[in-house]
DRENPA-3360 file (N, C-alpha, C; in nm, 2 decimals, always signed):
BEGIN
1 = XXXXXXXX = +0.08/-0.12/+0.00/+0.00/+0.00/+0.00/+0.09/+0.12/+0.00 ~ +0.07/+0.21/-0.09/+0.15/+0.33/-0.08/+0.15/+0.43/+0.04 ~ +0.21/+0.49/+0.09/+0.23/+0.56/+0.18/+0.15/+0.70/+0.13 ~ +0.06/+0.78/+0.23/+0.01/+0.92/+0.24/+0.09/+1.01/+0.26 ~ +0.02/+1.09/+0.16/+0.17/+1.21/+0.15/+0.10/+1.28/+0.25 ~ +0.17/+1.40/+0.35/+0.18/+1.45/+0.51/+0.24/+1.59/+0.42 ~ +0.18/+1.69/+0.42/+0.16/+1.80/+0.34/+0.25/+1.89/+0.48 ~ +0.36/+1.91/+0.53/+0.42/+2.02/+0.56/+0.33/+2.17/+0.57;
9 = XXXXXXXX = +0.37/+2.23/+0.65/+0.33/+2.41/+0.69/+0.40/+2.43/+0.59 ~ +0.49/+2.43/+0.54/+0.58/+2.52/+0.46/+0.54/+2.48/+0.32 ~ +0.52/+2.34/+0.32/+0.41/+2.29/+0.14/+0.32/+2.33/+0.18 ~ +0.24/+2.35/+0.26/+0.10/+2.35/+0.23/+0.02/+2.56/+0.19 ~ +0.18/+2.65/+0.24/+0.21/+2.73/+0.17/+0.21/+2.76/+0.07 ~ +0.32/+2.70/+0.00/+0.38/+2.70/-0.13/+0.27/+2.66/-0.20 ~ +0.15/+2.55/-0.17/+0.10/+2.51/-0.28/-0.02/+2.63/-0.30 ~ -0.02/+2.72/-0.24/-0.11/+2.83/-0.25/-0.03/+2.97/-0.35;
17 = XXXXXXXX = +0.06/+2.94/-0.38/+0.18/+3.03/-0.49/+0.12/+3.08/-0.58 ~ +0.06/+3.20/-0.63/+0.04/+3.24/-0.78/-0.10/+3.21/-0.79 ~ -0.17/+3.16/-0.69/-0.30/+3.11/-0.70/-0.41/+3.23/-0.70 ~ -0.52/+3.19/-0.76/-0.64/+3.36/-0.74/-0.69/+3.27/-0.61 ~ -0.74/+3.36/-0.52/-0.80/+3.34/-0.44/-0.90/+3.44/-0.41 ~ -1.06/+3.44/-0.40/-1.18/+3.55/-0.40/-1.22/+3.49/-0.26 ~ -1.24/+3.65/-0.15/-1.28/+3.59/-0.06/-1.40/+3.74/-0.06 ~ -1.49/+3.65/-0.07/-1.61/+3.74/-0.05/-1.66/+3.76/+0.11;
25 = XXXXXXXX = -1.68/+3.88/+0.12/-1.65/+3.94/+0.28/-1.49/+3.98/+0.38 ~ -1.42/+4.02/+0.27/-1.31/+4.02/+0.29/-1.24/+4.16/+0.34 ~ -1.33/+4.22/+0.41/-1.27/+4.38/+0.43/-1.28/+4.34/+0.60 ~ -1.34/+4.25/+0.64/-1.30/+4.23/+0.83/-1.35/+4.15/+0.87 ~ -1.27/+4.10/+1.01/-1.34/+3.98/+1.07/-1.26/+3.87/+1.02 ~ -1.31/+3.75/+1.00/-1.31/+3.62/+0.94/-1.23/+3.64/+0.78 ~ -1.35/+3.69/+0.75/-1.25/+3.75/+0.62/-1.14/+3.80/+0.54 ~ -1.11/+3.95/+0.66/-1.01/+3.95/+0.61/-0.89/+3.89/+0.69;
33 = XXXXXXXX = -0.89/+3.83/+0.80/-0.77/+3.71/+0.83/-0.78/+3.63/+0.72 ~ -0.85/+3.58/+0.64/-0.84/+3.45/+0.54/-0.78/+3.50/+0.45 ~ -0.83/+3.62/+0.41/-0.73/+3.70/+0.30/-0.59/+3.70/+0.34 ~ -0.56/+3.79/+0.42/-0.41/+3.77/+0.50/-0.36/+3.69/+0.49 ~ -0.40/+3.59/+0.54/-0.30/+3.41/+0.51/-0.27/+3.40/+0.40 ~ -0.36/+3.43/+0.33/-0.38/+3.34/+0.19/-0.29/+3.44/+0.07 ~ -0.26/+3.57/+0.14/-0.19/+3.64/+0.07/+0.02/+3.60/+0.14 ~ +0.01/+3.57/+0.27/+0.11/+3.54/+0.33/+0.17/+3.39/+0.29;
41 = XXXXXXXX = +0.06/+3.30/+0.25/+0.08/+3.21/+0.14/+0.13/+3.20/+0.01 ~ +0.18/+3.35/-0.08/+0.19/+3.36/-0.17/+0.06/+3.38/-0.27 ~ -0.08/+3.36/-0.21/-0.21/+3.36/-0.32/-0.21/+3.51/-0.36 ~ -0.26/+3.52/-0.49/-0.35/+3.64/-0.55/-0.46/+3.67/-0.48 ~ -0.50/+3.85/-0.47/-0.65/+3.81/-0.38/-0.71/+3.92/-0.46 ~ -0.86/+3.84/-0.44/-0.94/+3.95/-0.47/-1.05/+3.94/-0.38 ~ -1.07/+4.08/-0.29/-1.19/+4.06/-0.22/-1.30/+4.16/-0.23 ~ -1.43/+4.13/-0.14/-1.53/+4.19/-0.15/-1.55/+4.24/-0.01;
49 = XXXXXXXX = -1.68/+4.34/-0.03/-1.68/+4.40/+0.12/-1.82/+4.49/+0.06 ~ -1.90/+4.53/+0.19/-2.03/+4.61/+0.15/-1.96/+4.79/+0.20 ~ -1.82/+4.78/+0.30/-1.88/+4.91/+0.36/-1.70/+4.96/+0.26 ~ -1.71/+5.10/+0.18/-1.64/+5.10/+0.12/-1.48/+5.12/+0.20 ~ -1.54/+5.20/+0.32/-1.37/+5.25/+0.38/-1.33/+5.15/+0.44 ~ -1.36/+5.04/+0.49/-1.34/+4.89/+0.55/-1.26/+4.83/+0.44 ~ -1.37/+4.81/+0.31/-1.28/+4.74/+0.18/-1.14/+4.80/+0.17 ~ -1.14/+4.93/+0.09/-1.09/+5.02/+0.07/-0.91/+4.99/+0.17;
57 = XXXXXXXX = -0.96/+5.01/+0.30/-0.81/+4.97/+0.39/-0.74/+4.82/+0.41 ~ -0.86/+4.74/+0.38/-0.81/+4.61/+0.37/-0.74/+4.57/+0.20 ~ -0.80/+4.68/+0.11/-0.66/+4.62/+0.01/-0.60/+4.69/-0.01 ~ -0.57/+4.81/+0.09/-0.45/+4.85/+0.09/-0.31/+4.79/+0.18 ~ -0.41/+4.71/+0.33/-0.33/+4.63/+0.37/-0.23/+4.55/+0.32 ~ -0.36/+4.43/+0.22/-0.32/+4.33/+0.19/-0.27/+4.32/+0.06 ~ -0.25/+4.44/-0.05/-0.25/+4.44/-0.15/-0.30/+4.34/-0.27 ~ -0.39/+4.35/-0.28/-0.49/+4.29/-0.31/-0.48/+4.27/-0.50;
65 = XXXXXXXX = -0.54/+4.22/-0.55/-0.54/+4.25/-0.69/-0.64/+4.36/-0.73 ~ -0.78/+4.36/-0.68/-0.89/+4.43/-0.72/-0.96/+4.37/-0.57 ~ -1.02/+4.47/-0.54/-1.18/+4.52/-0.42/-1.30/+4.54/-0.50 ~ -1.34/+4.49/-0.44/-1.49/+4.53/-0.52/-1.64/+4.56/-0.42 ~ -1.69/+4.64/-0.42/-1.86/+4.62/-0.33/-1.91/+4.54/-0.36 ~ -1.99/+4.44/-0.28/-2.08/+4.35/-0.30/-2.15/+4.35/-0.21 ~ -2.30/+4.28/-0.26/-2.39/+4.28/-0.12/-2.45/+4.14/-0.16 ~ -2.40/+4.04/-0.07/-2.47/+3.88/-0.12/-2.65/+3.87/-0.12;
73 = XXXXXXXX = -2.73/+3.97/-0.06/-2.85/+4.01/-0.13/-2.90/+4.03/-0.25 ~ -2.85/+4.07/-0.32/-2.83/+4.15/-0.49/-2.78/+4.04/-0.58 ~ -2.91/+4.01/-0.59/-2.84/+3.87/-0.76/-2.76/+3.87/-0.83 ~ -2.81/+4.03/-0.91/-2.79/+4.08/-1.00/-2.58/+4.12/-0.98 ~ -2.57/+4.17/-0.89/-2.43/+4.23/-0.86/-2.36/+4.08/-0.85 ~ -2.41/+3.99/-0.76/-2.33/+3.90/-0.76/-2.28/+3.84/-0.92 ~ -2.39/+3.82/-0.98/-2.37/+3.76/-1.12/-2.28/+3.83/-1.20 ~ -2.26/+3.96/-1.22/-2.20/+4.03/-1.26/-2.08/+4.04/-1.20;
81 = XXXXXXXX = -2.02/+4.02/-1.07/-1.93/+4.06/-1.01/-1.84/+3.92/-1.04 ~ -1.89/+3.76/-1.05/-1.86/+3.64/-1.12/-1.81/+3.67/-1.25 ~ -1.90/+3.75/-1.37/-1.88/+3.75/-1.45/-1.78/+3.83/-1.48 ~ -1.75/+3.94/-1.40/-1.64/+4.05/-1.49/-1.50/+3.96/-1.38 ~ -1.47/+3.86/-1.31/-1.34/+3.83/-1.25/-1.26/+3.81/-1.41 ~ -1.12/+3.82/-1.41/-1.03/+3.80/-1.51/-1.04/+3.71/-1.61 ~ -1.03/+3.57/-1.46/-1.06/+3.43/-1.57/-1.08/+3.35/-1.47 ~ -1.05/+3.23/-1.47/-1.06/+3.10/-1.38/-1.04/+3.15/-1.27;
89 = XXXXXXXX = -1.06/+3.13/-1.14/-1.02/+3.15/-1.00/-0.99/+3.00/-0.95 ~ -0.89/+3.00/-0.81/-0.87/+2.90/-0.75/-0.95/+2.83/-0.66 ~ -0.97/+2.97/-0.59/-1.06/+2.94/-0.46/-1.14/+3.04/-0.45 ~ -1.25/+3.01/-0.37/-1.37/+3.11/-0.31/-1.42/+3.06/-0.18 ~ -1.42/+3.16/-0.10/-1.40/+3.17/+0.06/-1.56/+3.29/+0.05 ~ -1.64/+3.21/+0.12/-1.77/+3.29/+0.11/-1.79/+3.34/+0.27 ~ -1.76/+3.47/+0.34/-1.74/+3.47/+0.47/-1.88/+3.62/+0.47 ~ -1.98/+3.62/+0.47/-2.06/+3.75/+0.48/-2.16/+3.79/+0.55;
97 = XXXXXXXX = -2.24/+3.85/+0.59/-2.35/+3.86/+0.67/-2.33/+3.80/+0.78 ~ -2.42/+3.89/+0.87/-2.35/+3.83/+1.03/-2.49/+3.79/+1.09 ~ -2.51/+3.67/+1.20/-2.62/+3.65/+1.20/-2.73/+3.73/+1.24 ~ -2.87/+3.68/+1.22/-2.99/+3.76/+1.24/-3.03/+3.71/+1.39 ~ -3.07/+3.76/+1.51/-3.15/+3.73/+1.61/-3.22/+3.78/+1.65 ~ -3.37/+3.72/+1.66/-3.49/+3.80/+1.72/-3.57/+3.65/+1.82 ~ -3.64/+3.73/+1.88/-3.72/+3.63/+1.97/-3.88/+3.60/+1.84 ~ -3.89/+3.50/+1.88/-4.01/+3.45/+1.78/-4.12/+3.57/+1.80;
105 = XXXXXXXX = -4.16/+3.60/+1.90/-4.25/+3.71/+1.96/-4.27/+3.81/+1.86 ~ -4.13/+3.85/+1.85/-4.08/+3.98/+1.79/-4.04/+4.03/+1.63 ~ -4.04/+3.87/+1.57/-3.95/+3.85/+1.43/-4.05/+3.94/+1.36 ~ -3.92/+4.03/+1.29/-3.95/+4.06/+1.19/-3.94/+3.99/+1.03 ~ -4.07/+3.90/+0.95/-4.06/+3.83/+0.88/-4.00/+3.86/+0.77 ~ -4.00/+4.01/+0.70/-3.97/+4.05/+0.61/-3.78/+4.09/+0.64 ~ -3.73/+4.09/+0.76/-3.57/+4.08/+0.76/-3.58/+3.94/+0.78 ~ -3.64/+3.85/+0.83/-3.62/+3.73/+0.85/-3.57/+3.66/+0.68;
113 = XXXXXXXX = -3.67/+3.72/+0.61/-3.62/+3.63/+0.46/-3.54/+3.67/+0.40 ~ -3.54/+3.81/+0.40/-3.40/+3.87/+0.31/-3.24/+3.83/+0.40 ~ -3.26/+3.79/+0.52/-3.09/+3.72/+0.59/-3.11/+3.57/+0.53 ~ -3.27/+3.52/+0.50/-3.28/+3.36/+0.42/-3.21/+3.35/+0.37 ~ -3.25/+3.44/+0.28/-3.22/+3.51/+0.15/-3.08/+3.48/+0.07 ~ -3.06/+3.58/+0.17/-2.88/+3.57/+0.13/-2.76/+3.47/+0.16 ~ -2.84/+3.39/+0.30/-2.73/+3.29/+0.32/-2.77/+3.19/+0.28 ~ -2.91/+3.12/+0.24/-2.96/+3.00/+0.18/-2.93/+3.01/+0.04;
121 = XXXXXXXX = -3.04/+3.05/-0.01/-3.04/+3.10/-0.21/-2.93/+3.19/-0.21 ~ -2.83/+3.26/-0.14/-2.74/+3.31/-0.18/-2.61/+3.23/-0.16 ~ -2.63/+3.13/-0.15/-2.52/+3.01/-0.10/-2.51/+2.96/-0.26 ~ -2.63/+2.93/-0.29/-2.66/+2.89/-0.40/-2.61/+2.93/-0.54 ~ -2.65/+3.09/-0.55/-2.61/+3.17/-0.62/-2.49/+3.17/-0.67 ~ -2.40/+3.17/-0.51/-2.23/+3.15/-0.53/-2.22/+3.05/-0.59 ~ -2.24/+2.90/-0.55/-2.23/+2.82/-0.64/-2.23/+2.76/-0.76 ~ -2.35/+2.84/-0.82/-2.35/+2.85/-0.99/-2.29/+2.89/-1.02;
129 = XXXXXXXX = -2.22/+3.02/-0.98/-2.13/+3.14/-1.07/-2.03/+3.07/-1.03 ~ -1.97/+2.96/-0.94/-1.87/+2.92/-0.92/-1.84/+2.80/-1.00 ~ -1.96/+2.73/-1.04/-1.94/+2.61/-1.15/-1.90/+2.67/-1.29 ~ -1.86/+2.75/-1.30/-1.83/+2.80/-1.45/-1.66/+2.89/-1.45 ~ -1.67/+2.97/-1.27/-1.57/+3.02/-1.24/-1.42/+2.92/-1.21 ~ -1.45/+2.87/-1.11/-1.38/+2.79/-1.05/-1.28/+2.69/-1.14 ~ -1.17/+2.68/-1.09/-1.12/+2.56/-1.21/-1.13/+2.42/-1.13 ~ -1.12/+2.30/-1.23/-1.15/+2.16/-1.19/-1.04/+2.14/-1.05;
137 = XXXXXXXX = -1.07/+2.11/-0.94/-0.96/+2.08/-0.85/-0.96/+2.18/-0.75 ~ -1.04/+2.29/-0.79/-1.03/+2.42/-0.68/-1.10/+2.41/-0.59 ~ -1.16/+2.50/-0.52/-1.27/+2.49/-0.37/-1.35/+2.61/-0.37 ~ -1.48/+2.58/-0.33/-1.56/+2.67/-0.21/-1.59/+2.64/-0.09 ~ -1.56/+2.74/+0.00/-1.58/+2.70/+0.14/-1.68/+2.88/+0.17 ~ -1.79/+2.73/+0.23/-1.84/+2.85/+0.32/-1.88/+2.89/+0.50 ~ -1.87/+2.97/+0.54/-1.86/+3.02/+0.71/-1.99/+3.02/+0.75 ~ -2.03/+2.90/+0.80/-2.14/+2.94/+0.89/-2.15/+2.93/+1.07;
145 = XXXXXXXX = -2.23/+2.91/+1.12/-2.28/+2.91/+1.27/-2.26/+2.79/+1.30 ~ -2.30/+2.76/+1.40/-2.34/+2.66/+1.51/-2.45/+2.65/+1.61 ~ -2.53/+2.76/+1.53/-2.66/+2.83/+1.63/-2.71/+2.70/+1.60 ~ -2.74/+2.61/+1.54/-2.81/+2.52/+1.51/-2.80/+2.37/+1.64 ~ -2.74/+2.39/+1.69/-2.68/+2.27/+1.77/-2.75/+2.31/+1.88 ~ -2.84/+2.43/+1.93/-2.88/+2.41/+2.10/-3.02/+2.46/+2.04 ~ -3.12/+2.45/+2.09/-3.25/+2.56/+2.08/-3.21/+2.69/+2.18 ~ -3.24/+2.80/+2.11/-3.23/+2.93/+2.26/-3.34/+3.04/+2.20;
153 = XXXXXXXX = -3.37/+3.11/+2.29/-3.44/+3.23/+2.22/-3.38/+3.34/+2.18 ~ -3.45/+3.36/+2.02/-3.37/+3.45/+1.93/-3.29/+3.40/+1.82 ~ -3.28/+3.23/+1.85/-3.18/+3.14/+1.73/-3.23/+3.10/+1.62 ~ -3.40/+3.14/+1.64/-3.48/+3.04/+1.56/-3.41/+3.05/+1.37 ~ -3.37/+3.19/+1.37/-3.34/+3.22/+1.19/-3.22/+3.20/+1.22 ~ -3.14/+3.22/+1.31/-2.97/+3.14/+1.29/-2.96/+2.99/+1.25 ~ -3.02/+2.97/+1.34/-3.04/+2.76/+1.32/-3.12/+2.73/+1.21 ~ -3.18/+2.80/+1.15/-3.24/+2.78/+0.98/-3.08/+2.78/+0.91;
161 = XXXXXXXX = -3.00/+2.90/+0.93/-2.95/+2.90/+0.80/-2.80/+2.82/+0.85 ~ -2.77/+2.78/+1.02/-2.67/+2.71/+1.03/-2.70/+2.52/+1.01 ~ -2.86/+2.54/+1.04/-2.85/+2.36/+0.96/-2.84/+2.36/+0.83 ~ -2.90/+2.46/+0.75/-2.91/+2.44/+0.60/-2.77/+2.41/+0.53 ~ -2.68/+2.50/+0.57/-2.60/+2.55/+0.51/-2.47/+2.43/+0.47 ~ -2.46/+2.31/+0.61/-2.38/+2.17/+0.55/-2.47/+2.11/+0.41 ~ -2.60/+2.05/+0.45/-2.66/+2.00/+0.36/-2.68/+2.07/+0.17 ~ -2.66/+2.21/+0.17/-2.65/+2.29/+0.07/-2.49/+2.25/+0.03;
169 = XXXXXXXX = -2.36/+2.26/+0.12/-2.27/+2.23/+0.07/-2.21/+2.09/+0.06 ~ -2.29/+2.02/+0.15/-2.26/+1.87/+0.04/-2.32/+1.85/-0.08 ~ -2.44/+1.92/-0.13/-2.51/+1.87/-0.25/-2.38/+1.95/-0.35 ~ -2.34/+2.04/-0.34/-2.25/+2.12/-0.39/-2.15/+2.05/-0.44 ~ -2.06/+1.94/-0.32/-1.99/+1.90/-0.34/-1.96/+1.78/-0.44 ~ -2.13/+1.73/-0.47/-2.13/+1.65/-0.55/-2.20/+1.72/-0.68 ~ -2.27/+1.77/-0.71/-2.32/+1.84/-0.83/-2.15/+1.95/-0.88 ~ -2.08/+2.02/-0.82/-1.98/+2.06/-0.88/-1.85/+2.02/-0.87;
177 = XXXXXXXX = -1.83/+1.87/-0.90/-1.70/+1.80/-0.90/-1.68/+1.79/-1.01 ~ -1.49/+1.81/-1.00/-1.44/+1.80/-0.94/-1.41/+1.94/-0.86 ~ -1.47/+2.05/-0.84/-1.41/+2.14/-0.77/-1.50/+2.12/-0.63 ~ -1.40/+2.15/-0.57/-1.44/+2.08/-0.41/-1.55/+2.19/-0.35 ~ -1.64/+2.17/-0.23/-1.69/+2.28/-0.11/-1.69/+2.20/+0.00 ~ -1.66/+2.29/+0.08/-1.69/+2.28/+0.21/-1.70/+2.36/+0.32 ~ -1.74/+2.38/+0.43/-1.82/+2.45/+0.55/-1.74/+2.46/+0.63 ~ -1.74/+2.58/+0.76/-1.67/+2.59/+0.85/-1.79/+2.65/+0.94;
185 = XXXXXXXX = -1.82/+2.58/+1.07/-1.93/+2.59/+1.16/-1.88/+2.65/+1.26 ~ -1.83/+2.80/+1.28/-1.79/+2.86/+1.37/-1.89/+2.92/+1.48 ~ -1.88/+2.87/+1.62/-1.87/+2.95/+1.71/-1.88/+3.05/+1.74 ~ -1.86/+3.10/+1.88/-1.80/+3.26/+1.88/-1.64/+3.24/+1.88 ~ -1.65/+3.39/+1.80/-1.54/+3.45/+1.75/-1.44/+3.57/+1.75 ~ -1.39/+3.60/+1.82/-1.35/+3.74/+1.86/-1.34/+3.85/+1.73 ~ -1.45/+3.89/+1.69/-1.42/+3.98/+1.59/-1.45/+4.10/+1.58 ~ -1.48/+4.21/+1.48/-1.55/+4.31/+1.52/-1.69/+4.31/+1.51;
193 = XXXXXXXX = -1.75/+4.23/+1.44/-1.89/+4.21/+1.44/-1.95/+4.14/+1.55 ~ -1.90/+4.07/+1.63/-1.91/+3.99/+1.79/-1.93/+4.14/+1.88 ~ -1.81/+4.23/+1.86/-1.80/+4.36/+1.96/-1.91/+4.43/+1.95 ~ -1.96/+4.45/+1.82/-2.08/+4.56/+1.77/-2.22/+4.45/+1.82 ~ -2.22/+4.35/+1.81/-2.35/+4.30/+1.86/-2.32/+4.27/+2.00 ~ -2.25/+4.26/+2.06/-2.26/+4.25/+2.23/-2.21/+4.36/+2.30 ~ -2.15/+4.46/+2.22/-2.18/+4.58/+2.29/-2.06/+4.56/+2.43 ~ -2.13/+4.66/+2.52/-2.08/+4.64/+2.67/-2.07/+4.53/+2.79;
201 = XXXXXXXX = -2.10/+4.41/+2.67/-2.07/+4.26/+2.72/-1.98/+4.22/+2.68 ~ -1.91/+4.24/+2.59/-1.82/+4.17/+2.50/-1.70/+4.12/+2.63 ~ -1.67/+4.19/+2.68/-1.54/+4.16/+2.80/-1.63/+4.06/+2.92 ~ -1.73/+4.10/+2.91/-1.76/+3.96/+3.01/-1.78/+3.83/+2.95 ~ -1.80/+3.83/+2.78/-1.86/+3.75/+2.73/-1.71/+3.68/+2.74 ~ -1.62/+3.71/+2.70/-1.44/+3.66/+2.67/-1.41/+3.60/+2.76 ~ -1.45/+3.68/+2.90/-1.37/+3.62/+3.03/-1.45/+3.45/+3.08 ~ -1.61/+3.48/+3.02/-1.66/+3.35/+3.05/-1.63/+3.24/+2.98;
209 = XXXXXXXX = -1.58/+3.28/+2.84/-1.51/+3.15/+2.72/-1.42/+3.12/+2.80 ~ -1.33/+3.17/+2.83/-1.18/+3.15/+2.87/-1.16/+3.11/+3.00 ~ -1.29/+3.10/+3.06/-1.28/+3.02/+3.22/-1.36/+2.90/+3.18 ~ -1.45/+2.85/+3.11/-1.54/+2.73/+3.08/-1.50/+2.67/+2.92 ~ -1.44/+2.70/+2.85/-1.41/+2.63/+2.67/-1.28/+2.55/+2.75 ~ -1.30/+2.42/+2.65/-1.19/+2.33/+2.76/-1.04/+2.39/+2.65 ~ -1.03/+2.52/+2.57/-0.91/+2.53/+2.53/-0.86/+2.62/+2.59 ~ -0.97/+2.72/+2.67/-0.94/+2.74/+2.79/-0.84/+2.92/+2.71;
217 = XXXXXXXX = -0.95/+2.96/+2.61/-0.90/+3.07/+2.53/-1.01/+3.13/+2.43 ~ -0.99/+3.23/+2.42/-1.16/+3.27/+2.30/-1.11/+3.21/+2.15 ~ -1.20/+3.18/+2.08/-1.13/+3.17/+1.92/-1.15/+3.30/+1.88 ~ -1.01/+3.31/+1.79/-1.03/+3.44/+1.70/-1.07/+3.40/+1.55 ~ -1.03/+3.55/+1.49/-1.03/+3.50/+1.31/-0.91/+3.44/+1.26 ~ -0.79/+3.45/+1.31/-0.66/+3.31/+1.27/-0.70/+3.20/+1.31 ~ -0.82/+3.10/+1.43/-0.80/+2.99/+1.40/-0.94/+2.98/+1.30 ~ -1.00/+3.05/+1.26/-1.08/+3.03/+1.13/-1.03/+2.99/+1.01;
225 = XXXXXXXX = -0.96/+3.15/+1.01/-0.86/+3.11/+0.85/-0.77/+3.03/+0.88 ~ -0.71/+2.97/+0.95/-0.62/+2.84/+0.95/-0.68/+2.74/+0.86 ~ -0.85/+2.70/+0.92/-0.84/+2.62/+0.81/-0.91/+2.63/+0.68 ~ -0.97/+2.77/+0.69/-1.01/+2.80/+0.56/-0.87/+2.74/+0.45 ~ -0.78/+2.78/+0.48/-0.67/+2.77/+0.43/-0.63/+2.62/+0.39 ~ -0.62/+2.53/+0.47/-0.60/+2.43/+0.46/-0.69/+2.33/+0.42 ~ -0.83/+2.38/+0.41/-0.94/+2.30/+0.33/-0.91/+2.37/+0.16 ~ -0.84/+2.49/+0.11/-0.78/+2.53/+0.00/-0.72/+2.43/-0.06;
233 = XXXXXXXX = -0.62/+2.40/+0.00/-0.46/+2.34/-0.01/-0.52/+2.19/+0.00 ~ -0.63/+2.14/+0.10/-0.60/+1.98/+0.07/-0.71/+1.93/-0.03 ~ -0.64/+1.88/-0.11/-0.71/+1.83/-0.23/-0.84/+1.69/-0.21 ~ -0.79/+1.65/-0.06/-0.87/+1.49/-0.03/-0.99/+1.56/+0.01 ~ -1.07/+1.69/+0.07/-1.13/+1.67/+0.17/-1.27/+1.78/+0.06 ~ -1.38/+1.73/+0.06/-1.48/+1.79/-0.03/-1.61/+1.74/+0.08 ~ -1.73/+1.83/+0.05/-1.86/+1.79/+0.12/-1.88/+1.80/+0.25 ~ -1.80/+1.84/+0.31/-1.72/+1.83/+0.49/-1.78/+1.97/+0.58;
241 = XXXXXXXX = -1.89/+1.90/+0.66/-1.85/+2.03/+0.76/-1.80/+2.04/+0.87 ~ -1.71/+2.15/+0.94/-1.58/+2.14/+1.02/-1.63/+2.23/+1.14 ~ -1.64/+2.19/+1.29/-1.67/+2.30/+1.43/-1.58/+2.35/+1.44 ~ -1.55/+2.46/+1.41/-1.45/+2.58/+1.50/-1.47/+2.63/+1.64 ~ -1.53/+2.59/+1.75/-1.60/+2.65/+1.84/-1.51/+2.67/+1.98 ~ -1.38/+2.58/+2.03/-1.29/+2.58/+2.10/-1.39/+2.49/+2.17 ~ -1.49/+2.37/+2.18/-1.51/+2.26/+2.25/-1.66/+2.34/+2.30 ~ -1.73/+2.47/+2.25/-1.79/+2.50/+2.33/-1.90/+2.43/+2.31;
249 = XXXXX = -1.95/+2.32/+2.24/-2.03/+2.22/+2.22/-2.07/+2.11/+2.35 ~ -1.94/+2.11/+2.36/-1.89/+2.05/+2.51/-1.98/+2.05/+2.60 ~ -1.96/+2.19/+2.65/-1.98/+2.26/+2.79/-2.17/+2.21/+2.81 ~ -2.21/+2.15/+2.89/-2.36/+2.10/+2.90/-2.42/+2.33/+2.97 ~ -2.53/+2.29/+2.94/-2.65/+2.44/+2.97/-2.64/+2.48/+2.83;
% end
């Protein structure tokens, strides 16, 4: 039996060299860490972003190839935004919209479907434009939740779009082979969209990860893009969805 090749940090670099890499949502957060690696990897980037001076600083950070506005709402832009890239791309890192929470009581139905909207049928979306974009052997990965794993009040449209979102990316996985997808089921995450929705909790919220997660640390956006990165680069792994959560699945309440 032949022996499995064991891909090295330093290969698993290199094989990211000269590569396009599109990370839609890529001006902060999750995003633009993935971009960052993936540029510190040697990859080409091109990313997206809704708020212009956020974009705007992240490719000047990251020196980017092209930025572009996007709002994964807007069919129309997306299609077009697929359509004018150069040529073939490597990869697509779909990181956007942050989740929706309301108490059943209170939902507002008409923001309930347009967050559907964009992370269900807009999963979708990417997909198509990515069966034509994508070259054979490449990847889509996309960032969702983990709201789906407890019942709580306020989760009900999170856990819509965090169960949907594996089962959308394995059908993916087999309708657009050989270019690979797969999911990243993140947790909380230290980012700036965590800070703007918890507000004047945020420091209590950290201190309670970091005394109860058996890693016994908050996750940030590098252990996200770690393996955004590395589901890039490994060619074996397609249909797959992966917990980022630091064990908080674990913890029983």
């Amino acid at each position: 039996m032949p022996e499995a090749t064991v891909l090295t940090s330093q290969q698993s670099e290199e094989s990211l060299a000269g590569q396009a890499v599109v990370v839609i949502g890529g001006s902060s957060g999750i995003g633009l860490e993935t971009a960052r690696q993936a540029r510190s990897a040697g990859a080409r980037l091109i990313i997206t972003g809704r708020n212009r001076e956020r974009l705007d600083r992240a490719a000047e950070q990251i020196a980017v190839l092209s930025a572009a506005m996007l709002d994964l709402s807007d069919p129309a832009g997306l299609e077009q935004f697929f359509t004018n890239l150069p040529a073939q791309v490597d990869h697509v890192l779909v990181s956007g919209g942050g989740p929706f929470y309301s108490p059943i009581a209170d939902l507002d139905f008409d923001r309930a479907l347009r967050v559907l909207d964009e992370h269900l049928l807009g999963s979708l979306r990417i997909a198509r434009a990515c069966a034509t974009r994508v070259r054979p052997g490449g990847s889509l990965t996309f960032i969702t939740g983990t709201h789906a794993r407890r019942p709580g009040v306020g989760l009900s449209i999170a856990a819509i779009a965090a169960a949907a979102l594996p089962v959308i990316t394995a059908n993916v996985a087999v309708e657009l082979a050989p270019i690979r997808a797969n999911a990243i089921a993140a947790g909380f995450v230290d980012t700036p969209l965590s800070a703007r929705i918890l507000g004047d909790e945020l420091d209590n919220r950290r201190e309670e990860l970091r005394a109860t997660l058996p890693i016994r640390r908050v996750v940030g956006p590098a252990d996200i893009a770690a393996l955004a990165i590395h589901l890039m680069v490994n060619t074996a792994v397609t249909g797959a969805t992966y917990d980022v959560d630091g064990g908080q699945q674990l913890i029983p309440g």
